[in-house]
NUGU-739436 format. One record per residue (C-alpha): residue in one letter; x, y, z. Coordinates in steps of 0.5 Angstrom, whole numbers, plus 500, padded with zeros to 3 digits. Layout:
<rs>
aXYZ...
</rs>
This chain:
<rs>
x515471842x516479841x514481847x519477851x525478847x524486844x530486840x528479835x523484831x519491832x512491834x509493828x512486824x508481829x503481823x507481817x511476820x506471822x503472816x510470813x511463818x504462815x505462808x512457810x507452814x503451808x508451803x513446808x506441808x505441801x511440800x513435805x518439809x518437815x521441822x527435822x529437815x529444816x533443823x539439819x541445814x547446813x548453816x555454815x558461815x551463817x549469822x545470828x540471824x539462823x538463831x533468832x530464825x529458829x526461835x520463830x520456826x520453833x512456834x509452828x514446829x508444834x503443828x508438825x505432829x503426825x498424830x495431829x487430830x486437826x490438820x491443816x488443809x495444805x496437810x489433808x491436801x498433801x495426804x489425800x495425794x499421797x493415798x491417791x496415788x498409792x490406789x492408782x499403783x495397785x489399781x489404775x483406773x481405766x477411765x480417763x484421767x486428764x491434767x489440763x493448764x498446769x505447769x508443775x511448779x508445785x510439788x503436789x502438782x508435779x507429783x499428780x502430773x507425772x502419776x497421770x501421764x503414766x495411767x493407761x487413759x491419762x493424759x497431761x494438757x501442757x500449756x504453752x508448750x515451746x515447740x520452737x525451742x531446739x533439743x540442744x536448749x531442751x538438753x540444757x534444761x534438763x542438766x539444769x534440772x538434775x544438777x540441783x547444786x548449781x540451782x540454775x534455769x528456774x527462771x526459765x519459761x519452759x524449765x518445769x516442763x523440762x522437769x516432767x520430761x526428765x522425770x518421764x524420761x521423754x524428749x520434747x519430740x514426744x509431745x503431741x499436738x493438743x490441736x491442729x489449729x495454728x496459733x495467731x502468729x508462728x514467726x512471733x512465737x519463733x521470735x520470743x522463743x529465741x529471744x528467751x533463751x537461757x543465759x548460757x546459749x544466747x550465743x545462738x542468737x548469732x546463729x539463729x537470728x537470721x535463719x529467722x522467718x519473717x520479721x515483718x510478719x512477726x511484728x504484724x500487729x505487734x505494737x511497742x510503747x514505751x511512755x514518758x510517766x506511769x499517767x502517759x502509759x496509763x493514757x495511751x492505753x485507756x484510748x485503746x481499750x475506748x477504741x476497742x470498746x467502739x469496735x466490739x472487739x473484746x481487749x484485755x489488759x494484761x499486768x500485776x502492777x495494780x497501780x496501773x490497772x487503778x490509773x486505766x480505769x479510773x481513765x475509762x471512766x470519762x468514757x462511761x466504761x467500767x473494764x471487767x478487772x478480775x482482781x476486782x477492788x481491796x475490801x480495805x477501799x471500799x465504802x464499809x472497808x474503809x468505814x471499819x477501818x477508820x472506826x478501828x483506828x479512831x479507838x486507837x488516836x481518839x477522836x481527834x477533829x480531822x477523824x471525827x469529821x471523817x466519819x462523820x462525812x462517810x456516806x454510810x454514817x448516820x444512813x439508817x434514818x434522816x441523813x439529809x439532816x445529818x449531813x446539814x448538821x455535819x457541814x455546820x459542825x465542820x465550819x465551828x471546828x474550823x473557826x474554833x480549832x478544837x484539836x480533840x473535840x468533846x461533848x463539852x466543847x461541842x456545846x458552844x455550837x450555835x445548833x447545839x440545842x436543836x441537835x441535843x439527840x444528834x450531839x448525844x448520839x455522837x458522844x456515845x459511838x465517837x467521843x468516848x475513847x476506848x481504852x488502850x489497854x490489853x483486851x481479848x480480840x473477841x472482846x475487841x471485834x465485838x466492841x468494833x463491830x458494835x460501835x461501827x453498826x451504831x455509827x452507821x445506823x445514825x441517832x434515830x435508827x437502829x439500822x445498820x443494814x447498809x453496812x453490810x449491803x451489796x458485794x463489799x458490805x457481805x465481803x466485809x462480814x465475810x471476812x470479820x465473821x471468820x475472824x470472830x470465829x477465830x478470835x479464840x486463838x488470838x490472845x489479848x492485843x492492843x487497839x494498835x495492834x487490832x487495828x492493824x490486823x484489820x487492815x491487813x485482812x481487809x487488804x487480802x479480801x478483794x470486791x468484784x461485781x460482775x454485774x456492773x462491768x463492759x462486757x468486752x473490755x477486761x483487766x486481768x492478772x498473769x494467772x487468769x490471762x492463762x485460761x483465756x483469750x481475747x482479739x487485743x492483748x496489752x502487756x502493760x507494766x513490762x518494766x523490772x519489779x514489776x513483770x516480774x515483780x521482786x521476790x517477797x523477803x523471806x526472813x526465815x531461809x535463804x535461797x541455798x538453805x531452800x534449796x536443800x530442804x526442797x522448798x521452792x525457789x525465789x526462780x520459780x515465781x519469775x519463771x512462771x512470770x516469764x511463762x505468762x510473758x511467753x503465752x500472752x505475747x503469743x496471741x494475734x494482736x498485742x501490745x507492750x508497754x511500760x514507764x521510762x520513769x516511774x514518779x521519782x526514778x529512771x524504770x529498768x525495762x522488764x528482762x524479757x522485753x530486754x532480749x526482745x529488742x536486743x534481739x531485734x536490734x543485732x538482725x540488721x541483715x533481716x530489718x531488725x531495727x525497722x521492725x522495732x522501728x516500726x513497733x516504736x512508731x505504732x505506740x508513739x502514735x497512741x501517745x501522741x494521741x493521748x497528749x492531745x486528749x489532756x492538751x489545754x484549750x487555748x485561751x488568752x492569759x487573764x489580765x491583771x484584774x482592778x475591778x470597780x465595784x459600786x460605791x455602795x458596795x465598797x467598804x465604810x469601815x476598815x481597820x488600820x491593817x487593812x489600810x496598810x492592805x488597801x495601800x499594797x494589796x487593794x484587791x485583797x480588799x475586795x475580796x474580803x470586803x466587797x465579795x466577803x470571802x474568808x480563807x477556810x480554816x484548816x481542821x487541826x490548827x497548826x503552828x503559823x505565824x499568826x498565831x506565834x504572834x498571838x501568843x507572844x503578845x499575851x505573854x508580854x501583855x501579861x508580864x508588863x500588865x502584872x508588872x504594873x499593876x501587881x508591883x510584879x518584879x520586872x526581872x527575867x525570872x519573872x518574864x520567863x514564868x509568865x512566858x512558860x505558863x502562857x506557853x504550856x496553856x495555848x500551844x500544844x505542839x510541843x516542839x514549837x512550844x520549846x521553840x517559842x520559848x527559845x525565842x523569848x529566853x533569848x530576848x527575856x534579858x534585853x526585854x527587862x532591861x528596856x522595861x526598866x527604862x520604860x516603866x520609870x518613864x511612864x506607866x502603862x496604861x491601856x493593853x489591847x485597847x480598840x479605838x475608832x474615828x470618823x473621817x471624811x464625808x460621809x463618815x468613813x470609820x477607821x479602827x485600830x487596836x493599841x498593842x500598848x499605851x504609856x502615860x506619865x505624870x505630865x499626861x504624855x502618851x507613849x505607843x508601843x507596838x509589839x512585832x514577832x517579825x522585823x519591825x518596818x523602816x522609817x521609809x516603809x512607816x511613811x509609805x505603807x505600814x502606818x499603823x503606828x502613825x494612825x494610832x497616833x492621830x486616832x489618840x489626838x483625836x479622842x478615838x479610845x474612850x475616856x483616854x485623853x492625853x496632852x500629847x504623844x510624846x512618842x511611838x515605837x516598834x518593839x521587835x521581839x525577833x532576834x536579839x530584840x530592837x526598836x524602832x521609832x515611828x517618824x511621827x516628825x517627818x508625818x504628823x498626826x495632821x498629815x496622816x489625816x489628810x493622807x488617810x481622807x485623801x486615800x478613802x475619797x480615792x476609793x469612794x471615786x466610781x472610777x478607782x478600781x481595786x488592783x491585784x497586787x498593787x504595791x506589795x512589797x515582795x512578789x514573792x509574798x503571797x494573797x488569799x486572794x491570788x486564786x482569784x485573781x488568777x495570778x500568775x497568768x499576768x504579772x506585776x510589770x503587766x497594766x491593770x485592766x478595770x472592770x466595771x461591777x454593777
</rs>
């Protein structure tokens, strides 16, 4: 439908929205909907949305068909009642029939429920009966229920007992006593009971507050925390399970929000303790769970560097046979990729990888199940489970085993194949779909299938969801998450019928989800020791306190005259305890600042050769120097390469390198057309990303007329002569070997030099050339003193900075106020400093921002002194 109507809904909704026509199909057949009611809804005032709602409604209308041979379950379900109930008019049975746990919010079930109480031996178990509330609340619930246009008290805890009541036309003083053992706490059960009174007799807290029992004895073990971050909640509450856990009593964290639950047991786990979480673990995150998953999006994106090294890095790749190997090979490949930056790697590409040869039978293994593309095309979802399923067992099985076992070993792998063998089943009726489109649906599937080993978790400490904590019990209870949208959580968008239109089909409403949440609250609040908590703030916003904690505390802030505010004083105190105590858990060791390091390596181990950028560094950043040089470490490089400045520079200099070079030497035209076609081929052949490619050629377009007019000028007073040309000299005793590289060297006729320095940034000043960027004025010394090969002028005649930044400038080095004889003395006088055992290599030394950055600022532990702190030496040996 999607496809031939674009505008009804984007692409990347078609799963969500059939999962969501699937949930309405199940609900309309348990509840006995059927298309005709829907169809005549009153839809007065509605939008075009009604319009395009029933072109979707009409897909499942089909599956209404009485004379279906094949019923869903829901509809068996439903019929299978239906025939039930008609047998027990005719003939009840005599036997006993008992109801036990259910509060009735479904159709079906209310329907067996009622049908049950009225048997001659059946009976109807209700939990978390109110016996608290008053007749005169009781009353009001049952207005609420038979007045079905108001559509209020839904979100009552108690409000679908009431319903039963009604339709068995009894009062709550009918329910008899399930058993005679007292609750854990029948001053808290009062409490919350007044305090979960409907909106409209809230009123009565007035009254009924005081006539109350006792507070104190109420709030007995009832402890409130109320934490400053999500991480501190999680906290506290971890340390109390640990508490629990070394007291042997059994505790349970009680909550829907299963960010929460991932926080705490990821917490536990310092301890050694795995909580028996009965949501267990999304097939989606496990290790074959995330290894389909990543495998289906591979035949979507290709294999691009950073997904091909994921794969290759997941511990159930190549675990068929010789993984130690594998992984070895998977750890040099990283480092070439890296060094390299192949954004989309190949067979081809991957050749010129040193172990290439030894790895022939590994790198032919990956071509076949990681290099390959899949086609992107339109393809039976049979044929794409096939081919995914098969791809992923040779991923796993490695390229000397057809081994794939561990793919489908223990709990999560047999979920997994679980899941996909019911999708292959199905695969019949799912049409043609993209790789997009697949991928996506795995996903999906994956999230919906949970993992739980029931083996492997501590017995006494437990994670459970609003609807297991109904059927059990434990010594510690903690309501964790009580914040709005999450208990209760926020009704799920229905994007076929609004609230008013559900109510008149008979569906149920957005209330219902929230009473019963509201009647979780009520049960589990109940038991004899219990915890509330929630976040005051989530990661980027101020949390609103779940509504039912709300009247609790508004409840107990209004009985001044019966300690109220003490008592939720003293609530508040309990959890600022545990907070306090989870502070000190994560609190720093002390320690004292580390220094401003200057470490003095032996002389042996300091570098006897450095290129002239680095002499620049040695001046400003010596410690980078030694970091480099000394210690050789070397700033990994990211997998997929991204636009920097280093490699704009790069790419610049080769466009006018190749401009000036074609210029000169293929009597090219020095004219802006011409600059501007060597900028857009050099561009179109090195930078892939193409907003930074239009970007770049912005910046030459910008210059390209200033450029030409200069070249003009240059060109006519020397030719150029040298491009990218390395040079060397030897200085000092022993020999110090300083290198450099000439952007560009002019010669005329009379065998005068000219140095021409190309700068993608702003070009340093006369002062910042005398002080610390000297690469200009060493060229020039290294020209006079023979250090380029078969290169020989009289003379530099003069040396410039070219800034390509802009609207383009020069800038001429001093080479008057610092000739080649004193760079040579400056750079001997340099390299015997460091030679000195006593000279240490300072963070920082002179650098010209504080703001700049180092690769080697980690190390040296910058920020814990600062620049205006005195370097400490440190002797190396």
């Amino acid at each position: 439908l999607v496809e031939a109507d674009p505008n009804l809904a984007p692409r990347s909704a078609v799963y969500d929205l059939a999962q969501s026509l699937g949930a309405l199909l199940d609900e309309m057949q348990a509840e006995g909907v059927t298309p005709a009611d829907i169809s005549t809804l009153d839809v007065t005032d509605q939008s075009g949305h009604w319009e395009r709602a029933q072109r979707f409604l009409q897909i499942v209308t089909r599956y209404f068909d009485p004379d279906n041979d094949a019923p869903d379950v829901a509809t068996v379900n439903r019929l299978a009642l239906r025939l039930r109930l008609q047998r027990w008019q005719c003939t009840p049975p005599q036997h006993p029939v008992i109801i036990a746990g259910s509060t009735g919010s479904r159709g079906s079930a209310f329907q067996l429920m009622t049908a049950a109480a009225k048997l001659p031996q059946g009976a109807v178990i209700l939990p978390g009966f109110d016996r608290d509330m008053p007749g005169s609340t009781w009353d009001i619930l049952r207005n609420d229920v038979r007045n079905t246009e108001a559509m209020q008290g839904e979100d009552h805890p108690q409000f679908r007992f009431a319903r039963l009541l009604d339709r068995l036309e009894l009062s709550h003083h009918d329910v008899g006593q399930w058993t005679s053992t007292p609750p854990p706490n029948s001053a808290r059960n009062a409490l919350v009971s007044l305090a979960m009174r409907p909106a409209p007799v809230t009123d009565q807290w007035l009254l009924d507050g005081p006539k109350l029992p006792s507070l104190a004895d109420a709030s007995q073990s009832l402890t409130l925390l109320e934490a400053a971050s999500p991480r501190d909640e999680a906290r506290a509450i971890a340390m109390r399970l640990r508490q629990a856990a070394e007291d042997n009593i059994t505790a349970a964290l009680i909550t829907p929000d299963r960010m929460l639950t991932r926080r705490v047991t990821a917490l536990l786990d310092r301890w050694g303790i795995l909580p028996d979480d009965s949501a267990g673990t999304p097939a989606q995150l496990t290790a074959p769970g995330r290894l389909l998953r990543h495998v289906a999006q591979l035949r979507v994106n290709g294999p691009t560097a950073d997904a091909l090294l994921t794969i290759l890095k997941h511990p159930l790749c190549h675990s068929g046979a010789d993984r130690g190997q594998h992984r070895l090979w998977t750890s040099e490949l990283e480092l070439f990729i890296r060094k390299t930056g192949i954004p989309y790697p190949d067979l081809p590409k991957l050749m010129a990888w040193k172990h290439a040869d030894e790895a022939q039978a590994w790198l032919k293994w990956m071509d076949g199940c990681l290099l390959r593309p899949d086609t992107k095309g339109l393809d039976p979802l049979g044929t794409h489970v096939t081919q995914h399923l098969k791809q992923t067992e040779n991923i796993c099985a490695g390229s000397s085993s057809d081994n794939a076992a561990e793919l489908w070993n223990k709990k999560a792998g047999e979920t997994c194949r679980k899941a996909f063998d019911l999708l292959a089943e199905n695969a019949g009726y799912g049409g043609s779909v993209s790789a997009r489109d697949y991928a996506d649906l795995v996903d999906n599937i994956l999230r919906a299938e949970e993992v739980r080993d029931r083996d492997a978790p501590h017995s006494r400490i437990l994670i459970w969801g609003t609807i297991e904590a109904r059927v059990m019990g434990a010594d510690l209870v903690i309501l964790g998450g009580l914040n709005e949208h999450s208990w209760p959580d926020a009704p799920p968008a229905d994007p076929w019928l609004n609230r008013r239109m559900r109510q008149q089909a008979g569906l149920l409403l957005p209330e219902r989800r929230i009473g019963l949440s509201a009647h979780d609250f009520q049960q589990a609040i109940g038991a004899k020791d219990v915890w509330l908590s929630r976040a005051v703030r989530s990661e980027d916003a101020e949390t609103v306190p779940s509504r039912w904690l709300n009247r609790l505390t508004n409840l107990l802030r209004g009985l001044p005259e019966t300690g109220g505010p003490e008592t939720l004083g003293k609530m508040q105190k309990r959890g600022q305890t545990w907070l306090a105590l989870g502070q000190v858990l994560e609190k720093p060791i002390p320690a004292a600042p580390a220094p401003r390091p200057s470490p003095m390596p032996p002389v042996i181990a300091r570098p006897s050769e450095l290129s002239v950028t680095n002499i620049e560094k040695l001046i400003r950043d010596p410690y980078a120097i030694y970091g480099s040089k000394v210690l050789r470490l070397r700033q990994l490089h990211p997998i997929q390469h991204a636009p920097n400045p280093m490699h704009r520079g790069t790419v610049i200099h080769k466009v006018f390198e190749e401009f000036v070079s074609n210029t000169a030497r293929n009597d090219d035209p020095i004219t802006e057309l011409e600059l501007l076609a060597v900028a857009r081929r050099i561009l179109d052949a090195e930078v892939p990303w193409p907003t930074d490619r239009i970007q770049w050629r912005v910046r030459i377009e910008k210059i390209a007329r200033w450029f030409t007019e200069n070249e003009v000028v240059r060109q006519t007073t020397a030719k150029p002569a040298l491009f990218e040309k390395t040079g060397a000299m030897e200085i000092a005793d022993p020999p110090f070997r300083i290198t450099a590289k000439a952007d560009r060297i002019d010669l005329n006729d009379r065998s005068e030099a000219f140095v021409y320095d190309y700068k993608t940034g702003t070009a340093p000043t006369k002062d910042q050339q005398l002080k610390f960027d000297v690469q200009l004025l060493v060229i020039v010394a290294l020209i006079l003193e023979g250090g380029f090969e078969s290169f020989n002028p009289r003379f530099v005649a003069e040396a410039r900075y070219i800034s390509l930044s802009g609207d383009g400038n020069e800038v001429s080095a001093p080479m008057a106020d610092c000739p080649p004889e004193r760079v040579m003395q400056m750079l001997k006088t340099l390299i015997e400093a460091y030679r000195d055992p006593e000279t240490g290599y300072t963070a920082r030394n002179r650098l010209y921002k504080d703001t700049f950055g180092s690769d080697y600022d980690q190390l040296s532990r910058f920020g814990e002194w600062t620049v205006s702190d005195t370097a400490k030496k440190v002797r190396l040996t």
